[in-house]
C-alpha positions, 0 to 999 in steps of 0.5 A: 904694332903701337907706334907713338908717332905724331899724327901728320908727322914721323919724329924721325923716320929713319928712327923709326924704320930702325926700331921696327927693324931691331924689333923684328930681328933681335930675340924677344925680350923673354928669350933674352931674360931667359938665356942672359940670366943663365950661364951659357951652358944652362941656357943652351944646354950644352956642356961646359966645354962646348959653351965657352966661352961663358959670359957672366950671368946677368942677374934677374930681381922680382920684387915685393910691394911695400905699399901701394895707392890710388893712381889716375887712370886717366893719366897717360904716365910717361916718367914720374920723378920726386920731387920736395915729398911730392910726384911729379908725372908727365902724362901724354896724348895728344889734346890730352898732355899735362904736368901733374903734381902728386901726394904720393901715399893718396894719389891726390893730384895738387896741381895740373898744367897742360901743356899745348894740344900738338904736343905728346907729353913724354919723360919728365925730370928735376935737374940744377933746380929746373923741372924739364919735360920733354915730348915726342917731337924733342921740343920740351917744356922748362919749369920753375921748379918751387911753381911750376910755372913755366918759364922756358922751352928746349929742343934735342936731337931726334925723338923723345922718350924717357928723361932722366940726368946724372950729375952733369948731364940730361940723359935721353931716351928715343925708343931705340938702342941708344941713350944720349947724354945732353948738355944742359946748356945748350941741349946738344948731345956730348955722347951716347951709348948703344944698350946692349945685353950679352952683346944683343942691342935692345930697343924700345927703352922707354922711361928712365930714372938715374938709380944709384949710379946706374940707369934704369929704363922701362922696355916698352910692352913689356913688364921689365926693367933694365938696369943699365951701366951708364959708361958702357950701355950694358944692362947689368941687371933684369927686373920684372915685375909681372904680377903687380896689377890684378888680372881684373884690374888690367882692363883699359889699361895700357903698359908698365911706364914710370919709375921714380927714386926717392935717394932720401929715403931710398924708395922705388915706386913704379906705375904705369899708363892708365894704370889704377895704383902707383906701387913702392917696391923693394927689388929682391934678387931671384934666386936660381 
């Protein structure tokens, strides 16, 4: 299995050792679909009587591309976010990391900041007129958000992940179960939530993006994102956009990661690392 880890130093190694032990005990991520997106009965195929109690089915949405255009594929895209008509995209690696700002409709990167070698880039948000990126590590980069120009650091407990905010709060993704509220002002952690679906805890969450009041959440290696209730850690809904890359434009690429949402003009677009195309999307509700 790929880890993210540093390459002398583990984030958290009791977190860590907890994903590896959610990973190798829970379901796959295909058997949860199947069997949450379906009534109980239909997914165990037992009768009515001997499937009670029934929990809700979970629903399940495919997608069609509105439009699609050129993406870097050297980019290693951890969270992508709009901002003022523009992308922005926290790529990471180690040596390689960068904050890069983007023409959505040509993929034309306008200005680039690196960020220090020993640094892994991960998620990326715009909240009360900061640009915040954060790293592997839980050490992040604080920019202005009309220059880029940097103009301060934080820190948050434990790994990061993904990075999104709601209207009080950064919310912060590690790879496991857990989503964490933090304070913007002195980055400490106010409450988390623990994601689970149909009771089952679900890990390796990855990027975010605050939707519509709810969070969405890229589940890494896989093709699916969550959509998540930010009060209790349910998912509420699966999304999988199989199918959005070509079978021959799959080579060196890596993994499904990055949404970003446009509230203005109601757009979706998602992408992924190393991945030749950024795709605007409208979700669709699969039909049974």
């Amino acid at each position: 299995m790929k880890i993210k880890i540093a390459p002398t130093l583990f984030a958290s190694p009791l977190l860590l050792l907890a994903s590896l032990t959610l990973t190798s005990c829970a379901p796959s991520v295909e058997t949860l679909v199947r069997s949450t997106t379906r009534t109980a009965g239909e997914a165990t195929g037992a009768s009515p009587a001997a499937a009670r109690p029934l929990r809700r089915p979970i629903p399940l949405y495919t997608y069609k591309v509105v439009k699609s255009w050129p993406h870097h594929n050297w980019a290693f895209t951890e969270g992508i976010v709009f901002h003022e008509g523009t992308l922005l995209e926290s790529s990471g690696l180690y040596e390689a990391s960068a904050l890069l700002q983007i023409v959505p409709g040509s993929g034309q990167v306008i200005e680039r900041r690196s960020i220090p070698g020993e640094y892994f880039a991960e998620g990326i948000t715009v909240f009360n007129d900061r640009i915040y990126q954060l790293t592997l590590s839980g050490a992040g980069f604080i920019y202005n958000r009309e220059n880029l120009r940097h103009v301060g650091d934080f820190s948050v407990d434990g790994a990061g992940w993904g990075l999104t905010h709601d209207d009080t709060h950064l919310i912060v993704s590690d790879g496991s179960s857990t989503i964490r509220f933090v304070n913007p002002d002195g980055f400490t952690t106010d409450r988390s939530i623990k994601v689970t679906c149909h009771g089952v805890p679900l890990a390796q969450l990855n990027a975010l993006e605050y939707v519509k009041g709810e969070i969405f959440a890229n589940v890494w290696r896989t093709d699916y994102i969550v959509k998540i209730n930010p009060a209790t850690g349910e998912v509420t809904g699966w999304i999988d956009l199989k199918g959005l890359l070509l079978p021959e434009e799959r080579e060196r690429t890596d993994v499904l990661n990055g949404i970003a949402y446009d509230a203005t003009n109601d757009r979706l677009v998602v992408t992924g690392k190393r991945w030749p195309k950024f795709f605007e999307i409208r979700l669709e509700e699969a039909r049974s």
